[in-house]
C-alpha positions as CSV (number, residue, x, y, z in Angstrom):
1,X,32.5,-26.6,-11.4
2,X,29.4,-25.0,-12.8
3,X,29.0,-21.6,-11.7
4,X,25.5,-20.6,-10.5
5,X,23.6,-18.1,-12.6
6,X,20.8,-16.3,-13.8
7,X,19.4,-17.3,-17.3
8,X,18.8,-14.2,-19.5
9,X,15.5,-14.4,-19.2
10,X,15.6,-14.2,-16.1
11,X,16.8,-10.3,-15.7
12,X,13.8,-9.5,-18.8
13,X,10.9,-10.2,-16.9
14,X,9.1,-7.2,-15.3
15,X,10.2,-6.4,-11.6
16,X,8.6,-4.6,-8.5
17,X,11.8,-2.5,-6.6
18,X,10.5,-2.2,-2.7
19,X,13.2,-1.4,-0.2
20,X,16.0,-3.0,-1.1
21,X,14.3,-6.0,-2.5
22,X,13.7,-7.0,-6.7
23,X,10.4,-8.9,-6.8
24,X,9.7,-10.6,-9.9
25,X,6.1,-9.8,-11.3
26,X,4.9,-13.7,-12.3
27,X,2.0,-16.0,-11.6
28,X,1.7,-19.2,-9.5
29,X,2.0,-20.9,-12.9
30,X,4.4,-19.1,-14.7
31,X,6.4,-19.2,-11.5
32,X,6.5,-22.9,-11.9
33,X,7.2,-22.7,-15.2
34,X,10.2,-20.3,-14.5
35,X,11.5,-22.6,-11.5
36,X,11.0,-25.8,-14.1
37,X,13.3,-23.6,-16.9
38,X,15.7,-23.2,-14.3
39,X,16.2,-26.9,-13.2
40,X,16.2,-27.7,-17.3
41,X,19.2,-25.1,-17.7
42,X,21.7,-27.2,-15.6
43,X,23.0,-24.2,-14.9
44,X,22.3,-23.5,-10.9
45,X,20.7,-20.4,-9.4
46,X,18.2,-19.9,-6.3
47,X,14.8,-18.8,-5.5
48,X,13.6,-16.9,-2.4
49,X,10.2,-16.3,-1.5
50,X,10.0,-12.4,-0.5
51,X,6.9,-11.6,2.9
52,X,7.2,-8.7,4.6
53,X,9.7,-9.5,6.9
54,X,12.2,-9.9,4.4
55,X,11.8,-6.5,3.1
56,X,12.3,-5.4,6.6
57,X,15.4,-7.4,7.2
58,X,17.2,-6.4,3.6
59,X,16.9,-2.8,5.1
60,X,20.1,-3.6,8.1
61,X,20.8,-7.4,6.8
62,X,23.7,-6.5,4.6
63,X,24.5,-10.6,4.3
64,X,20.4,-11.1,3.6
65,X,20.0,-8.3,1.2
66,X,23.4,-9.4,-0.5
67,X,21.7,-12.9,-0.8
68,X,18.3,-11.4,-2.2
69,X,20.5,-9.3,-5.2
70,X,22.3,-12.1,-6.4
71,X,19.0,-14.7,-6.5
72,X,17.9,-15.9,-9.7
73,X,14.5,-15.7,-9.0
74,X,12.3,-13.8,-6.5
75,X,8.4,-14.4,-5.8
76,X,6.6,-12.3,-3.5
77,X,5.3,-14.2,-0.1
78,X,2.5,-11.9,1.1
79,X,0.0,-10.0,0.6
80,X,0.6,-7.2,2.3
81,X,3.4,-6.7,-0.7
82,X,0.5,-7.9,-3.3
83,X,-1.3,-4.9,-2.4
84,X,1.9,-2.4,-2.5
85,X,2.5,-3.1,-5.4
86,X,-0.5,-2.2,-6.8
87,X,0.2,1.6,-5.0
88,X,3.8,0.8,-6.9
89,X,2.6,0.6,-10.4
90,X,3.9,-2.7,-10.7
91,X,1.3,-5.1,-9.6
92,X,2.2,-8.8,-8.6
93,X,-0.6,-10.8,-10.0
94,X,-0.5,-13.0,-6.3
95,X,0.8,-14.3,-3.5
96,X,3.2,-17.2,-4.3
97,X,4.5,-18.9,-0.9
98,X,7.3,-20.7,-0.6
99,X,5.2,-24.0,1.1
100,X,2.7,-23.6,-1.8
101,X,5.4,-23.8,-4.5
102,X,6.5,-27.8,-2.5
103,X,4.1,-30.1,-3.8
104,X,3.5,-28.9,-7.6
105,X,7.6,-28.8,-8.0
106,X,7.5,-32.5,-6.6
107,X,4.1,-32.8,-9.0
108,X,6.3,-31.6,-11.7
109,X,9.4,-33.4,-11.0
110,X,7.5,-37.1,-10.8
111,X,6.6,-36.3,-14.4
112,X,10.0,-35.0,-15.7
113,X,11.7,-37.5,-13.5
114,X,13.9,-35.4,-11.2
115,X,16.1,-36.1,-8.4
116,X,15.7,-33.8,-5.5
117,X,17.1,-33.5,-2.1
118,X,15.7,-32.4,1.6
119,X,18.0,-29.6,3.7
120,X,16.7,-28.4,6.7
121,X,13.7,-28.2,9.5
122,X,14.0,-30.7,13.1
123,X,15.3,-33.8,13.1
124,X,13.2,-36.6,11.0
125,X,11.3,-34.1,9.8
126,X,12.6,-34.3,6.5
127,X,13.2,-37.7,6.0
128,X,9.2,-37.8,6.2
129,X,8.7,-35.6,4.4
130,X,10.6,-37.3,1.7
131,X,8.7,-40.5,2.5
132,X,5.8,-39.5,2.0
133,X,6.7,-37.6,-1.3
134,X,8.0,-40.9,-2.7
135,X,5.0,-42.3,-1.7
136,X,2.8,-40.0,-3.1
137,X,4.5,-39.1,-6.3
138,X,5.6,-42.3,-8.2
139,X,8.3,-40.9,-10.4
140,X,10.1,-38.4,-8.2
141,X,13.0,-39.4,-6.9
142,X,14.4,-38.8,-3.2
143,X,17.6,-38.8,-2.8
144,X,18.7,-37.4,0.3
145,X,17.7,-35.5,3.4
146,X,19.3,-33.4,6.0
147,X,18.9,-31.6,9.4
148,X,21.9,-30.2,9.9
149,X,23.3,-27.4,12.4
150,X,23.8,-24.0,10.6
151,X,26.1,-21.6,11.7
152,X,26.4,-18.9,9.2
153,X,29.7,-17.8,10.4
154,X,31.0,-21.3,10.5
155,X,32.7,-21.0,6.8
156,X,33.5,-23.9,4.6
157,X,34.8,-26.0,7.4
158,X,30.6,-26.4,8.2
159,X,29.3,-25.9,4.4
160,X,31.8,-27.9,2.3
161,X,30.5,-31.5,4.2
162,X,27.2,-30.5,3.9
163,X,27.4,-29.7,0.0
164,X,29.2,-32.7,-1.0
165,X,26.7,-34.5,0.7
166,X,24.7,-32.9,-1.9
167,X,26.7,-32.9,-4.8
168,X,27.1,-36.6,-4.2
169,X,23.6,-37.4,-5.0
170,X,23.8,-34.1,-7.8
171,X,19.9,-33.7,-7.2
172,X,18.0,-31.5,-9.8
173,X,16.2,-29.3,-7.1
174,X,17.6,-28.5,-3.4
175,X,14.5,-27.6,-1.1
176,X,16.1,-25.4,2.0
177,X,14.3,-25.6,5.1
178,X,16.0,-23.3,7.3
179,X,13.8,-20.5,8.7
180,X,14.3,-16.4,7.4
181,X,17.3,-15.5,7.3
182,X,19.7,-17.9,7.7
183,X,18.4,-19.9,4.5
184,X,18.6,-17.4,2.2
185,X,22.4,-16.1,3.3
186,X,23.2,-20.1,3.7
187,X,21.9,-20.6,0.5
188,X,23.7,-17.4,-1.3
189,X,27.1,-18.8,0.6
190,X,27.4,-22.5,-1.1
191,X,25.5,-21.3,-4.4
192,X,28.3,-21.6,-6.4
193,X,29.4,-25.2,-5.6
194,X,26.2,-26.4,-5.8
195,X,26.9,-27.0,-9.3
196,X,23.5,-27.5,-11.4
197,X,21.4,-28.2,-8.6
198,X,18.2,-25.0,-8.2
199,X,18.1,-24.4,-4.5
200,X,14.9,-22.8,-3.1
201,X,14.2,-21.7,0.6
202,X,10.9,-23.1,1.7
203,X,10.7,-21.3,5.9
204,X,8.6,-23.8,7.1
205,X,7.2,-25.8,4.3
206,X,8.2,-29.2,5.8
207,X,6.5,-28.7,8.8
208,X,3.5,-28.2,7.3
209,X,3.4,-31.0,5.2
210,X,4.7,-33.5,8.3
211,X,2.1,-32.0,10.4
212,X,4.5,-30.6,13.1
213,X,3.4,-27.0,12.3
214,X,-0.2,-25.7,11.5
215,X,-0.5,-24.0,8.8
216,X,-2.9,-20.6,8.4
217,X,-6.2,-21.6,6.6
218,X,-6.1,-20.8,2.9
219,X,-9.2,-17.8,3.4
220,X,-6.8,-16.3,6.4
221,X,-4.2,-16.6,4.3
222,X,-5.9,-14.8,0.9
223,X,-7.2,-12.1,3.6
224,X,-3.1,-11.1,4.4
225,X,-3.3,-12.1,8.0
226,X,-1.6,-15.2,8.3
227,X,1.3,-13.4,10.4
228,X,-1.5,-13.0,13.0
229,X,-2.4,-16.4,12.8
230,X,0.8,-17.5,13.5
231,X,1.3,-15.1,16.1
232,X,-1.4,-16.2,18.1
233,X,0.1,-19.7,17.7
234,X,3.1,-19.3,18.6
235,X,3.7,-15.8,20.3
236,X,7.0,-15.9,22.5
237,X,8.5,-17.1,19.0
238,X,7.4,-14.6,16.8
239,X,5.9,-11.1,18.8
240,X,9.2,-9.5,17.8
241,X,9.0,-10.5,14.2
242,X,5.4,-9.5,13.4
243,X,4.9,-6.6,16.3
244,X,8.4,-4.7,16.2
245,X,10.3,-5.5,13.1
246,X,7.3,-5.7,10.7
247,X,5.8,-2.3,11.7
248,X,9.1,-0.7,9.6
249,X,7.1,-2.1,6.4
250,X,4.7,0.8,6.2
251,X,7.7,3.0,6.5
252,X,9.3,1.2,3.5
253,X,6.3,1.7,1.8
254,X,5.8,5.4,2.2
255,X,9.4,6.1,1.5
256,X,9.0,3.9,-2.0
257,X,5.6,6.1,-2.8
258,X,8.0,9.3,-2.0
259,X,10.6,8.2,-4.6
260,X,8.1,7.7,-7.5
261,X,6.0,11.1,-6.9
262,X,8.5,13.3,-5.0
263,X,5.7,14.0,-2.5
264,X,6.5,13.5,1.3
265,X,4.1,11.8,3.1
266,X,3.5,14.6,5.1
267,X,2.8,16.8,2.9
């Protein structure tokens, strides 16, 4: 079975260190165009989509951060870590999220002809979803869907049916729909017998599309305060997410500005 793995490439391309995260420093388009290389490769690999929270998580998530350090590719998911990493010295050109990236890989996949496959989100969401993909984008090809209970302690008795149902179809482009962080240490777990498929963790990127979530205008969005439109949304959900957990982010930050001019913040 083909191993998953990062191209060379891959590891050549200019990369912002926050926390314990690697952020690769691309475009929207050249992030595309690196996702696109990847499915042409046949040779596997995984792309996460790193926001705030995730930085926050890799700090005590040893199974997350694990996950993060062996993805092939990493795009940054919000602007808060945009405008880091301009105090970093290694400025991300933009925000690249993870729903954003769904429609121009299907876009791109109608025209090379691709085969992809749905994991994730509530139940007929992503047959929908696919639907309307196939409806939308003559030349891509569907074929399959999912919504299944993840346990991430289950082990291969839960993963191994779920991945041949994947492998079965061998689809040139997995989109993950599981919600931060269980997609990305899922993902990380069955990597390797995914063969030559590209997974890619999407958070909510099906619900948007379907319509069963509402999704931040694009000027709140540009502005960096999409987590507080979400918030307000949906606030017994997320309040410890954004209000609690996220708050460690400017702690990151000032330890990461510490490390490159050997000032302490208080100082």
């Amino acid at each position: 079975m083909t191993t998953a793995h990062a191209p060379a490439a891959a590891s050549s391309r200019p990369r912002l260190n926050i926390g314990q995260l690697a952020i690769d420093q691309l475009t929207f388009p050249q992030a595309i165009t690196a996702i696109g290389e990847l499915v042409d490769a046949h040779q596997g690999g995984y792309v996460f989509t790193a926001n705030v929270d995730h930085v926050v998580l890799a700090e005590t998530n040893t199974r997350f951060r694990d996950a993060y350090q062996k993805a092939t590719l990493s795009v940054v998911d919000g602007m808060p870590i945009v405008w880091a990493s301009r105090m970093l010295d290694v400025p991300l050109p933009e925000r690249i999220a993870g729903s954003d990236l769904i429609l121009p890989l299907v876009k791109l996949g109608a025209e090379r002809k691709w085969r992809i496959f749905l994991l994730g989100a509530g139940p007929g969401v992503a047959e929908k979803v696919g639907k309307q993909f196939q409806a939308q984008y003559p030349g891509i090809e569907v074929v399959g869907w999912d919504s299944p209970m993840v346990n991430l302690d289950a082990g291969d008795a839960q993963n191994d049916p779920i991945v041949a149902r994947i492998r079965e179809k061998d689809p040139h482009l997995l989109f993950v729909a599981l919600g931060s962080p269980k997609q990305e240490v899922w993902i990380s777990q069955v990597a390797q017998k995914l063969g030559p498929t590209v997974a890619i963790g999407i958070g909510a990127g099906f619900d948007f599309i379907a319509g069963t979530a509402k999704r931040a205008p694009e000027w709140i969005a540009k502005a960096g305060f999409e987590w507080l439109y979400r918030l307000t949304h949906e606030p017994k959900r997320l309040w410890r997410r954004y209000i609690l957990n996220d708050s460690q982010f400017g702690v990151i930050l000032l330890r990461e500005l510490w490390k490159r001019t050997g000032v302490k913040p208080t100082e």
